[in-house]
Each structure stands twice: as structure tokens, then as C-alpha cells.
N, C-alpha and C positions, 0 to 999 in steps of 0.2 A: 508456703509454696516453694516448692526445689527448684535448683536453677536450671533442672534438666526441664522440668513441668512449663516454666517459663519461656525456655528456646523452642519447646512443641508447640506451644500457643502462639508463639511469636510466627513461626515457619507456617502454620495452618493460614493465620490473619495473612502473612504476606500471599502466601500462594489463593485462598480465597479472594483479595482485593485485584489480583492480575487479572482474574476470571473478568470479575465485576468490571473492573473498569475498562476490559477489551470490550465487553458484552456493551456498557455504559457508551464508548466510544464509536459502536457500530452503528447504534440505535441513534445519536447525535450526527452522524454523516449521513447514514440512509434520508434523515428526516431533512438535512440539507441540500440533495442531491438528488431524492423524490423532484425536484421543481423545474430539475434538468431530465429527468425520465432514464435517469440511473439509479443502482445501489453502488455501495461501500466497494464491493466486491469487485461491480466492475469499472469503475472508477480507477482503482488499483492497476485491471486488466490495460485499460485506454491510457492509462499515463505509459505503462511500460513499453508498449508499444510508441506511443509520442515521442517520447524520449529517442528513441530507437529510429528515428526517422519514417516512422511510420507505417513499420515492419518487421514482425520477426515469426520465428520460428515456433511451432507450438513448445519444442522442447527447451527453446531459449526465453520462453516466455516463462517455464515454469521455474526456471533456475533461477531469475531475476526475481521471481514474488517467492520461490524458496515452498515452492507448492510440489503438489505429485503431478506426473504427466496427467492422471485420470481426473484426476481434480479441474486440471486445466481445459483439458480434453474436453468436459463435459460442460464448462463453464462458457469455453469458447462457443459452444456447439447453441446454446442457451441464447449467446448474444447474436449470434450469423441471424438466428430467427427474428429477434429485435432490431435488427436491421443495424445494428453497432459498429458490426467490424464483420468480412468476409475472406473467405480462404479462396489462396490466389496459387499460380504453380511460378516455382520462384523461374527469371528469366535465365539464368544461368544452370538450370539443372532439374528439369519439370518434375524427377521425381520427388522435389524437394517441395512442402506445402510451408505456404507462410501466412499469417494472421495480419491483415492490413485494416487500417480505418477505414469505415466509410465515409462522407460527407455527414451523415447524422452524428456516429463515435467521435469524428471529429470538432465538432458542432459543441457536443454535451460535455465533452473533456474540457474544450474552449470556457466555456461558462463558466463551469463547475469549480475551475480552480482558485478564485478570487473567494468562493465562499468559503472553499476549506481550510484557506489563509486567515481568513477571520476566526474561525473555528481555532482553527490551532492555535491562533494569538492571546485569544478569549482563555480556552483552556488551562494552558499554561501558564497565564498571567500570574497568578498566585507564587508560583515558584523560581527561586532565585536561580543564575546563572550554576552557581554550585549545587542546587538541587538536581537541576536537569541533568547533568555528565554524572551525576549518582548513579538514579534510577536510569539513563542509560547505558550505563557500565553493569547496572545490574540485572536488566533485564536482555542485553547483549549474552548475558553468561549462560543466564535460566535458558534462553533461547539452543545456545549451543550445547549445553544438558541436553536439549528434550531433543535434539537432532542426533547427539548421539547415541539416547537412550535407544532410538527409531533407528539408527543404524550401526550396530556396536558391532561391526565388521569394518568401520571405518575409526581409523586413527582420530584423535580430539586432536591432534597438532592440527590437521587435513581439516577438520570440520573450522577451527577455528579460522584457519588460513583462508579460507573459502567462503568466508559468512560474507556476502553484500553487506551486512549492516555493521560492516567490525569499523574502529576508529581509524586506523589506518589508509581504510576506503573512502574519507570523504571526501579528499576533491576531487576522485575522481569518481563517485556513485553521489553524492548529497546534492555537488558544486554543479553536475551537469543536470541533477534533476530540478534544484532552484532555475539557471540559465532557462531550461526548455519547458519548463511547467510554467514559470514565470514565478517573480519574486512578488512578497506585498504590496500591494497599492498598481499591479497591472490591471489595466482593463482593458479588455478581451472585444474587440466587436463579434457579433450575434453573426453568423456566414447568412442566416437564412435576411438580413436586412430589417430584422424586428427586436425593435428593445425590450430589453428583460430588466423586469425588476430584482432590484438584490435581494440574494436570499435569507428566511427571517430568521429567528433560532428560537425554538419551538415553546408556545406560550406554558406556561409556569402555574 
């Protein structure tokens, strides 16, 4: 086998296991966050707005998940009906629309975050400190490839410079989402005054 035949296989398996194991790790949150009467997706939506005081912008919402406006547009539009979050006319400028919790979005963000602390602690477990800054140095990269694959009218300095998920952003992107998402071992009281049982990770 050539050592070109070997870097193909090698490139195929990594870009093949990225697939799997987003797909792997969607399917692992939906099934934890089912129990709160969210998905993945909008789990994602409700934190960024959390974080954000409880408010923002549909356009500042897509920038932050690094999504298309119509993506969001349509996502947001999904959850208004599930009673999650509602569009409000901001107070300083009614033309402006902004994305706010409701009492329930804020409710199921509340819960939700302690099990996906579990989740991610579980997951991860396996892998050493030095594995983790790998695969996230590595797939920060692949990331910014496929952005500028999707917009090659934009400079890669720009794309780079701009990534929320670049190393240079975390204390002030990771540091403020640990702070307001809450770190391991918070628990959350239920707003409706009903205890919930923790959530299980999906039988085997």
C-alpha cells in the first residue's frame, strides 16, 4: 500500500467519523433533553439567548450558533409555536425584532443543563487533557475550511478571526457560557415548583 493510498484512507476515516460522531452526539442530547420537551437544536437556540440575557436578535442569534439567517428564521419560528421563546419589538427601536424566553424556554434550559454536564463529562472521560486541545484544534480548522469553502469571497484571516469557537475566545465566549449556563454539580430549581428526576442515558 503507497503512502499516498494510506493518507486517502486515513482523510476518508477522519472525515467519515466527524459525520458519525456529530450524528452519534445529537442522537445522545436529543435522548437527554426529550425529558425536558426539547431537542439538540433547540437547546443550542435557548442557551444563546440565556447567555445573552435573555435576548437577542434573530440575526445575532445566527452569528453566535454560526448558522444561516433562514436556518434560524425557520427554527425560531418552530419554537414560537412550542411555546419556547417569543418575538418581542425591541424597546428602543420597534423596527428591531428580538427572540426572548418564555417562562417554559426558560424553564427547559434550567433543567436541561445539569444533564448535559453529565453527558459531556461521561463522554469525554476517555480522553486525556492532551487529546481534547488536539481534536479541538482540529476540528476548529475543518470548521473554518468548510466556512470558507461556503464563502470563498471571504478572506480565511476574517473567517478565522471571527470563529466564536477560536482559542483565543474563551474567556470571553466559553468563561461567560460556563458562568450563565452554570458549571458541574449546579442544580437548577424546576420555576414550575415540581421536582424532576435526573436524566437517564439511554439503556444499552
Amino acid at each position: 500500500m503507497t503512502i499516498d493510498s494510506i493518507s486517502r484512507k486515513t482523510d476518508l476515516r477522519f472525515w467519515v467519523l466527524m459525520h458519525r460522531a456529530r450524528h452519534m452526539m445529537a442522537l445522545c442530547e436529543d435522548s437527554i433533553f426529550a425529558e425536558y420537551g426539547i431537542t439538540n437544536e433547540q437547546f443550542m437556540v435557548l442557551g444563546a439567548i440565556r447567555i445573552n440575557g435573555g435576548s437577542l436578535r434573530p440575526t445575532d442569534l445566527a452569528l453566535r450558533l454560526e448558522r444561516s439567517q433562514n436556518a434560524i428564521s425557520m427554527l425560531v419560528d418552530r419554537m414560537v409555536k412550542a411555546g419556547l421563546v417569543r418575538k418581542t419589538r425591541d424597546k428602543g427601536d420597534r423596527r428591531v425584532v428580538r427572540v426572548t424566553l418564555t417562562g417554559k424556554g426558560a424553564n427547559a434550559i434550567e433543567l436541561a443543563i445539569p444533564a448535559q454536564w453529565n453527558l459531556i463529562r461521561r463522554i469525554l472521560s476517555r480522553l486525556s487533557k492532551k487529546d481534547k486541545h488536539a481534536v479541538a484544534n482540529a476540528l476548529e480548522t475543518v470548521k473554518c475550511e468548510c466556512l470558507g469553502y461556503l464563502n470563498p469571497e471571504v478572506d480565511m484571516a476574517e473567517i478565522i478571526k471571527n470563529s466564536v469557537t477560536r482559542p483565543t475566545r474563551l474567556p470571553s465566549i466559553y468563561d461567560q457560557t460556563l458562568k450563565n449556563l452554570g458549571a458541574p454539580g449546579h442544580k437548577p430549581k424546576p420555576r414550575d415548583g415540581k421536582k424532576r428526576s435526573p436524566a437517564r442515558a439511554p439503556s444499552r
